[in-house]
C-alpha positions in Angstrom: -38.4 106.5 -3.8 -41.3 104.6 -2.5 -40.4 105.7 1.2 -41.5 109.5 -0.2 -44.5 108.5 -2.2 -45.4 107.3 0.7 -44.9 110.3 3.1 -46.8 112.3 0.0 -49.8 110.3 0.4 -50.1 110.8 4.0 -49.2 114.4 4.0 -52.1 114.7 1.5 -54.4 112.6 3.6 -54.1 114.7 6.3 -54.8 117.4 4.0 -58.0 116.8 2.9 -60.1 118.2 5.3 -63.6 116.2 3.9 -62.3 113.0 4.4 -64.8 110.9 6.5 -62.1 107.5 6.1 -61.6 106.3 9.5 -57.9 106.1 9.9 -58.2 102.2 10.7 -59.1 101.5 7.4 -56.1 100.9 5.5 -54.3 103.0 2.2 -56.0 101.3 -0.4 -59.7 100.8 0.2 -59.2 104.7 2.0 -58.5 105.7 -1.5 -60.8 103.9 -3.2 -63.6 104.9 -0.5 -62.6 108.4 -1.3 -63.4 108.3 -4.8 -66.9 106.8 -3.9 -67.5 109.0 -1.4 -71.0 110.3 -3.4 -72.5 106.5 -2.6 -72.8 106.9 1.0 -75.1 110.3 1.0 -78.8 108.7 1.7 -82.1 110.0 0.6 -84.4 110.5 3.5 -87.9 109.4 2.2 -90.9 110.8 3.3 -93.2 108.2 1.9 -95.0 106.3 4.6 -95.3 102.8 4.3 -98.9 101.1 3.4 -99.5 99.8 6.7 -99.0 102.6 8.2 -100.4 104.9 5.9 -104.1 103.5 6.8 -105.5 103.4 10.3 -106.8 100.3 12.1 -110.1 102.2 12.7 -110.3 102.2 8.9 -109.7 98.8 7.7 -112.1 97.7 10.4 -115.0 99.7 8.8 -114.3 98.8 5.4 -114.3 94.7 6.2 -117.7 96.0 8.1 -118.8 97.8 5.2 -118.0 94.9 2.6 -121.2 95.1 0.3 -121.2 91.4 -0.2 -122.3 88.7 2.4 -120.0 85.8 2.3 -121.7 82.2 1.3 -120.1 79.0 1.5 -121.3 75.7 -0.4 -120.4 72.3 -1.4 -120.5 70.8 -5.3 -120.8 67.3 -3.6 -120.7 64.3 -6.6 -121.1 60.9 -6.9 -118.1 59.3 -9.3 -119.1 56.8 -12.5 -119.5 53.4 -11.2 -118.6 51.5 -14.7 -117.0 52.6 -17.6 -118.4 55.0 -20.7 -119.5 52.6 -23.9 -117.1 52.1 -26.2 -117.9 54.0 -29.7 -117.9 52.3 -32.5 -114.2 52.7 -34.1 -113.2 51.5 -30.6 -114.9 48.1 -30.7 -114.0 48.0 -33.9 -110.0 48.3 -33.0 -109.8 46.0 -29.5 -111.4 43.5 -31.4 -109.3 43.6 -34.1 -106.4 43.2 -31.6 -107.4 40.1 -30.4 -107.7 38.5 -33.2 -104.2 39.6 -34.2 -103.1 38.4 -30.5 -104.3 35.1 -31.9 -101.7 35.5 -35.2 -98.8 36.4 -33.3 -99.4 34.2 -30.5 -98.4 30.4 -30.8 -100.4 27.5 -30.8 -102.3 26.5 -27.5 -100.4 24.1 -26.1 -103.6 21.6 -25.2 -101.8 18.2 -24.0 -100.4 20.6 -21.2 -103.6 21.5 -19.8 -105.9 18.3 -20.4 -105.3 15.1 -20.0 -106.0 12.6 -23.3 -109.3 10.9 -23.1 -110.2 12.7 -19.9 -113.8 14.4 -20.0 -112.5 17.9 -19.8 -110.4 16.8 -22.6 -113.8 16.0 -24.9 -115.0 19.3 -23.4 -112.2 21.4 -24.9 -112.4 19.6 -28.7 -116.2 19.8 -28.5 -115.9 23.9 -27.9 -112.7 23.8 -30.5 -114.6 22.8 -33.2 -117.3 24.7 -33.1 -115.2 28.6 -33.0 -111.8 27.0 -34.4 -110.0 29.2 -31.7 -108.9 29.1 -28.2 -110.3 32.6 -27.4 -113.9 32.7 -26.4 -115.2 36.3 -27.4 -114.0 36.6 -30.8 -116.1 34.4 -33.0 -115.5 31.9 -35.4 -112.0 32.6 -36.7 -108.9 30.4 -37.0 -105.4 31.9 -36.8 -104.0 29.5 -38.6 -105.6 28.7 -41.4 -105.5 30.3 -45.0 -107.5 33.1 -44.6 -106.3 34.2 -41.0 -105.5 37.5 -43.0 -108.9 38.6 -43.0 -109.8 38.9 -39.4 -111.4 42.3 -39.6 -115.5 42.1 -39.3 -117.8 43.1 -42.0 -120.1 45.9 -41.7 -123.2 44.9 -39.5 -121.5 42.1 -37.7 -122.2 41.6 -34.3 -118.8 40.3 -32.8 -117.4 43.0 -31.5 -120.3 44.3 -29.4 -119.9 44.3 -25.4 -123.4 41.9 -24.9 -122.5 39.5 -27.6 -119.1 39.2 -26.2 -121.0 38.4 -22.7 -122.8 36.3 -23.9 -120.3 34.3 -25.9 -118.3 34.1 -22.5 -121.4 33.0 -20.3 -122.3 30.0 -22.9 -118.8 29.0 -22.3 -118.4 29.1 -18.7 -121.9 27.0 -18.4 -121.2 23.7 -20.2 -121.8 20.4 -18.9 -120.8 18.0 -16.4 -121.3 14.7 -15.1 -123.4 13.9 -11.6 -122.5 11.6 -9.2 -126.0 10.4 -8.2 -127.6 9.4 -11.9 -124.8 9.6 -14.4 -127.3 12.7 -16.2 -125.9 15.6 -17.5 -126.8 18.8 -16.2 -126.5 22.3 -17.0 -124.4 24.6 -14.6 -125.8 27.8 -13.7 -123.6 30.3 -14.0 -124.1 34.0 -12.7 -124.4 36.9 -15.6 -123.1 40.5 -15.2 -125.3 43.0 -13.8 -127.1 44.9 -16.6 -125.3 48.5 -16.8 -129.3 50.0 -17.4 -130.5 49.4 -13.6 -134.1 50.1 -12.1 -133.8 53.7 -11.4 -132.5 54.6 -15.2 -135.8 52.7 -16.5 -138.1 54.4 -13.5 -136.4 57.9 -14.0 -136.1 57.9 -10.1 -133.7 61.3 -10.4 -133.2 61.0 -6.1 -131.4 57.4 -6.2 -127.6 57.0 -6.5 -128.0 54.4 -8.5 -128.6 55.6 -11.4 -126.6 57.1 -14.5 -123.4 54.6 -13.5 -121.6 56.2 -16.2 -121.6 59.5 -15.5 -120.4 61.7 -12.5 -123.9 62.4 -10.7 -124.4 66.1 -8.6 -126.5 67.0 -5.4 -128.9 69.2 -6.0 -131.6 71.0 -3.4 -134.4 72.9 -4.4 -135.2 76.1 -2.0 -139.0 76.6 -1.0 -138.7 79.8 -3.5 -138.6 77.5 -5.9 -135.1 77.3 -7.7 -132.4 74.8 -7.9 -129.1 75.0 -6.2 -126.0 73.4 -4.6 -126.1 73.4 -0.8 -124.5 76.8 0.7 -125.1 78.6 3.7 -123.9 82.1 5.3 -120.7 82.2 6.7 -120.8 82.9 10.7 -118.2 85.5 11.9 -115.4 83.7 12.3 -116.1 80.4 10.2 -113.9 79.6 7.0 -115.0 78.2 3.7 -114.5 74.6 4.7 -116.4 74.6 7.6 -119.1 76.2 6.1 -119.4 74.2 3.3 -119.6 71.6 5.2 -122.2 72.6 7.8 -124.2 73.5 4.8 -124.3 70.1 3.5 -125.5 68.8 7.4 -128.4 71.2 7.1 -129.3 71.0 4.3 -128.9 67.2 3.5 -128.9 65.8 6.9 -126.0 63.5 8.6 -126.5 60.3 6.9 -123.7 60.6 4.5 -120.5 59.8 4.4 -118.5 62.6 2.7 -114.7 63.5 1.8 -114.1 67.4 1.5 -111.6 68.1 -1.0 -109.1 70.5 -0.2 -109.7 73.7 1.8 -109.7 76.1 -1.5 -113.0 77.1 -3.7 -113.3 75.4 -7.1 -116.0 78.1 -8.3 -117.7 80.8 -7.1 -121.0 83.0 -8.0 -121.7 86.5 -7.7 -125.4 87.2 -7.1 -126.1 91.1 -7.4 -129.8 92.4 -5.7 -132.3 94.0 -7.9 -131.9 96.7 -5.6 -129.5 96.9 -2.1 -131.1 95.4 1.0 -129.3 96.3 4.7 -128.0 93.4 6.6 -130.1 93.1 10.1 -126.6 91.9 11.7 -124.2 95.2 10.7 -126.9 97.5 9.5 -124.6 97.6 6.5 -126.1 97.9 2.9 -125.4 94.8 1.2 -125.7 94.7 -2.9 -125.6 91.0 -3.5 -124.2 87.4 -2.2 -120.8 85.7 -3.2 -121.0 81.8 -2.8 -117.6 80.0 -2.7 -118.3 76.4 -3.8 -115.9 73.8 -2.4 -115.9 70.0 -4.0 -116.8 66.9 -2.3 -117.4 63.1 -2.6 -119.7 61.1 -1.4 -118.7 57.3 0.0 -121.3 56.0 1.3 -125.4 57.3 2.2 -128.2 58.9 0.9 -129.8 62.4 1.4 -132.1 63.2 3.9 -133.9 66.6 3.9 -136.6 65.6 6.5 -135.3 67.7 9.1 -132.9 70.0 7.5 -132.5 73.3 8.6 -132.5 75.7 5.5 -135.7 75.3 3.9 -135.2 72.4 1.3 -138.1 71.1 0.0 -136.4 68.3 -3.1 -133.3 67.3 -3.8 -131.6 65.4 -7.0 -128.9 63.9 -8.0 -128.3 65.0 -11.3 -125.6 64.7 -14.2 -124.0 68.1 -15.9 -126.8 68.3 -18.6 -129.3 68.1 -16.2 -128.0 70.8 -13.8 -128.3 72.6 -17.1 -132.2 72.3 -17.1 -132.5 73.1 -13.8 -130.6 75.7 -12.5 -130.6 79.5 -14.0 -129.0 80.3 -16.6 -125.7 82.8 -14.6 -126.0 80.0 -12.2 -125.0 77.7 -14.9 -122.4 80.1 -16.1 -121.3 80.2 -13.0 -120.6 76.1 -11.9 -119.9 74.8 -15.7 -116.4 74.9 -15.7 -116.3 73.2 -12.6 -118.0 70.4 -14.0 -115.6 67.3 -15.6 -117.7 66.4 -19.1 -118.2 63.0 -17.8 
């Protein structure tokens, strides 16, 4: 029985005279190619692909014919220095937290650290009894007494501010010791923090670095037409973006900075359209407006120098993000904001 069902599908194979099976295929995927036959027909396409479709004459005249010329610049900052002020609520709460470190904490071990009867030991009792603590910068408290539970400051109180604090650490570090040569007591000098208001904040020198420690400070350059911008230049023919914004930081602030480039990508850009279109003396193409591609940088070390610089600076500033505000234009500004951090 299965010898003739056999011979009946090959008699009926040879049949068919559309068959495209190839005879080395065998009996079952012959059949089963037979009854998909309609998957191998193809569709011819006569859609071109995009490539091809445009010449190279083409694209050559419409990079030529860009109505934009290409500018490249630099946001180049100066990082905070110190850290923001602390606002109120925030003094309020790290205080608070040391004097609760002072709760939790156990009892200063003092026998440990100074000797009985020694002079450092009369030191350490002397300060003890005046703030009743072992910490030095939170007042007159003691953790262990009956009202330790009230450690939080009153309204007004000056304990938790940063100076106060300073100060309280500075009349500690001083004390007194003992000289050699005539058995007086004298008073140890010791060296006080640097105030966080410096010379150029009081001045309102706007072109030193030093100034504004708290804030991230920008470079600014003033064109002889008389606005405000960041350094940028023209892009040559075949320059990228970095290299341009870095040349236009060398002409335009001299070399006596040291600066990190960040990255090799734009982090803004602004669109400048003529009043009217002007033709470009280069292509003779009609250009209706600049695009500036800002990259960001960091300076490490230096100062500007527009003395000799090469694209017709006349003032520079370094300047917070408020500031730019007041002197740039306003689509500048809306332009550069959102590249600016808030602090």
């Amino acid at each position: 029985m299965a010898a003739g069902n056999n011979g009946a599908r090959q008699i009926a194979s040879l049949l068919r005279s559309n068959s495209r099976l190839d005879s080395g295929v065998c009996r079952n995927c012959q059949e089963a190619l037979g009854r998909r036959s309609f998957a191998t027909a193809t569709v011819s396409s006569d859609t071109a692909s995009p490539s091809s479709a445009i010449p190279l004459a083409a694209a050559a005249d419409t990079v030529q014919n860009f109505p934009y010329r290409i500018k490249a610049g630099i946001i180049l900052s100066r990082a905070p220095r110190i850290t923001r002020d602390l606002t109120p609520f925030e003094k309020s709460f790290y205080f608070y937290q040391r004097r609760l470190n002072e709760r939790l904490a156990l009892p200063f071990t003092r026998y440990f650290y100074f000797k009985r009867g020694t002079p450092t030991d009369e030191e350490w009792k002397r300060k003890f009894k005046d703030r009743q603590t072992p910490a030095r910068d939170i007042g007159k408290y003691n953790a262990y007494s009956e009202t330790a539970w009230n450690d939080e400051l009153l309204v007004g109180a000056t304990e938790s501010e940063p100076q106060n604090q300073v100060d309280a650490l500075v009349r500690d570090a001083e004390g007194f010791s003992l000289s050699e040569s005539d058995g007086d007591a004298i008073h140890d000098e010791v060296p006080k923090p640097l105030p966080r208001i410096t010379e150029a904040d009081k001045s309102g020198d706007e072109k030193s670095l030093d100034r504004a420690l708290q804030r991230t400070l920008y470079l600014l350059v003033k064109a002889k037409q008389g606005y405000w911008k960041f350094p940028s230049v023209v892009l040559n023919a075949k320059e990228n973006i970095r290299a341009g914004a870095e040349r236009s930081l060398l002409q335009s602030a001299g070399p006596n900075m040291n600066v990190w480039t960040v990255g090799y990508h734009p982090i803004s850009h602004y669109v400048q359209n003529f009043t009217k279109p002007i033709i470009d003396p280069a292509t003779g193409a009609e250009l209706k407006g600049e695009k500036t591609f800002f990259l960001k940088g960091r300076i490490l070390a230096g100062q500007a120098n527009i003395a000799e610089n090469m694209q017709d600076v006349i003032d520079f500033k370094w300047l917070s993000k408020e500031e730019i505000q007041k002197h740039v234009m306003l689509p500048y500004w809306s332009a550069i904001k959102n590249a600016l951090p808030e602090r």
